[in-house]
C-alpha positions in Angstrom: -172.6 237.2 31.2 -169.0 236.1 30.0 -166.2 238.7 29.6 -163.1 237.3 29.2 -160.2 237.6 31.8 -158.2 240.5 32.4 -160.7 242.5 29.7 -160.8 246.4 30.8 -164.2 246.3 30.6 -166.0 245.1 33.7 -169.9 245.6 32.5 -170.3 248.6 35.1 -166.6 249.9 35.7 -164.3 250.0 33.1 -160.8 251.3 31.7 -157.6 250.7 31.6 -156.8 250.1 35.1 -159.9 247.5 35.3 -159.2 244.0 34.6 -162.3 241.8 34.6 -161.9 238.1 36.3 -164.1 235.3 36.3 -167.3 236.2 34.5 -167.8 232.8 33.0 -170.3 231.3 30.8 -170.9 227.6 28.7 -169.7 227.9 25.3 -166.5 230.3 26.3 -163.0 228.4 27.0 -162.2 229.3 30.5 -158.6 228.0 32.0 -158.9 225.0 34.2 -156.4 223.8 37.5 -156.3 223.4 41.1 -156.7 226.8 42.9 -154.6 226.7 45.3 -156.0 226.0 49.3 -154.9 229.5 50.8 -156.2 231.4 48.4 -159.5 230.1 48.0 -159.9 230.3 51.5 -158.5 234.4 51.6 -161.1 234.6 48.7 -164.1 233.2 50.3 -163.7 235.6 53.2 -163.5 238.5 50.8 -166.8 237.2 48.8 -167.9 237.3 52.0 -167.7 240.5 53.1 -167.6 241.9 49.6 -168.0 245.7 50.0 -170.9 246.7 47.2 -170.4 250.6 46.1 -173.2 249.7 43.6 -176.2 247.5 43.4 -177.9 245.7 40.7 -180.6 244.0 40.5 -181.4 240.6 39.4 -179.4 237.5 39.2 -176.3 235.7 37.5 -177.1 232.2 37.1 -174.1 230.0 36.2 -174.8 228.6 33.1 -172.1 226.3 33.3 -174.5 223.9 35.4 -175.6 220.9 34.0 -176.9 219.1 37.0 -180.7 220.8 37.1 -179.8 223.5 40.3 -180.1 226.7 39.9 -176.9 228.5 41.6 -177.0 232.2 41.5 -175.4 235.3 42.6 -175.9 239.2 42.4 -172.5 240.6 43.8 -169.3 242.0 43.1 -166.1 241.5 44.8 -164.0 244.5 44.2 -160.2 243.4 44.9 -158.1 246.4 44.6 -154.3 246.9 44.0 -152.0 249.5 43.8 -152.2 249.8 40.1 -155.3 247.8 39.5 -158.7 247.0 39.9 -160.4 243.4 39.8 -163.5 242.7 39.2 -164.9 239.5 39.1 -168.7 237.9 40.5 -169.0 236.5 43.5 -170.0 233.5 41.2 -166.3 232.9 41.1 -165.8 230.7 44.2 -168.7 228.3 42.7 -166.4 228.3 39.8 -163.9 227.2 41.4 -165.0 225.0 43.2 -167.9 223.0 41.0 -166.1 223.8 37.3 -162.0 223.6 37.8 -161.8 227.0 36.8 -158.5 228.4 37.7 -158.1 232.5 38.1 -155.4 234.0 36.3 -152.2 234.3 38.4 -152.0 238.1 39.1 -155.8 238.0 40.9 -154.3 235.1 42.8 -152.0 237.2 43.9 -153.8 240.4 44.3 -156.7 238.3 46.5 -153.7 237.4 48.8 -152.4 240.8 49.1 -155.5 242.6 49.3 -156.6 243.8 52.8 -160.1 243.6 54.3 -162.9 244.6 52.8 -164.2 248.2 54.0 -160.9 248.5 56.2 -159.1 251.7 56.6 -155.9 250.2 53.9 -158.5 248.7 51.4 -160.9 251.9 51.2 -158.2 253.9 50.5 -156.9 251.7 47.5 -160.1 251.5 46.2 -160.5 255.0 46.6 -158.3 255.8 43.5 -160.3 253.6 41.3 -163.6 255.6 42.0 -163.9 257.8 39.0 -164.0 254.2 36.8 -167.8 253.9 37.5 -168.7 257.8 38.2 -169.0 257.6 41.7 -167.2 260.4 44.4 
């Protein structure tokens, strides 16, 4: 499913404190560059341990593959700021690492700042982004 970067709409939450991130697929222009070291390692921690307020079933399969494996994934890492929430697939560190994609800046930045998932500071940031998807 492609939606481009820092859209509002993140398939299941959306508005405009939402900012999709890394929902890639072929045929879309995605940016390209070397994600920096620290952060894909802060990343991979939060994919993780990605907290998961709603499941769905079934499977994204990166499309961007040309190699004949079939690399999947079915969650979603929530990153959560003051002002914002991200949204991307946990697709995102394969991405990264197997297609040069390159995050936009600010989700960088917000993976780096963003405490642990399901800790006391991080429940209570995503806390205020709730109402996006209906849940209380």
């Amino acid at each position: 499913m492609f939606i481009e970067d820092l859209s509002t709409d993140a398939d299941f939450v959306r508005g405009p404190t939402v900012r999709a991130v890394g929902w890639l697929e072929a045929g879309h222009p995605h940016q390209q560059g070397p994600a920096p070291d620290e952060f894909l390692a802060r990343l991979k921690e939060h994919v993780a341990r990605a907290y998961q307020p709603i499941l769905f079933w079934g499977l994204h399969e990166c499309s961007l593959c040309s190699d004949g494996q079939r690399r999947t994934g079915h969650y979603n890492l929530l990153i959560p700021t003051a002002q914002l929430l991200y949204v991307a697939p946990e697709m995102i560190v394969h991405y990264i690492e197997d297609h040069g994609y390159l995050p936009p800046l600010e989700f960088v930045d917000a993976v780096m700042a963003c405490p642990e998932q399901e800790s006391p500071r991080y429940t209570a940031l995503l806390s205020q982004f709730q109402g996006s998807w209906g849940l209380r």
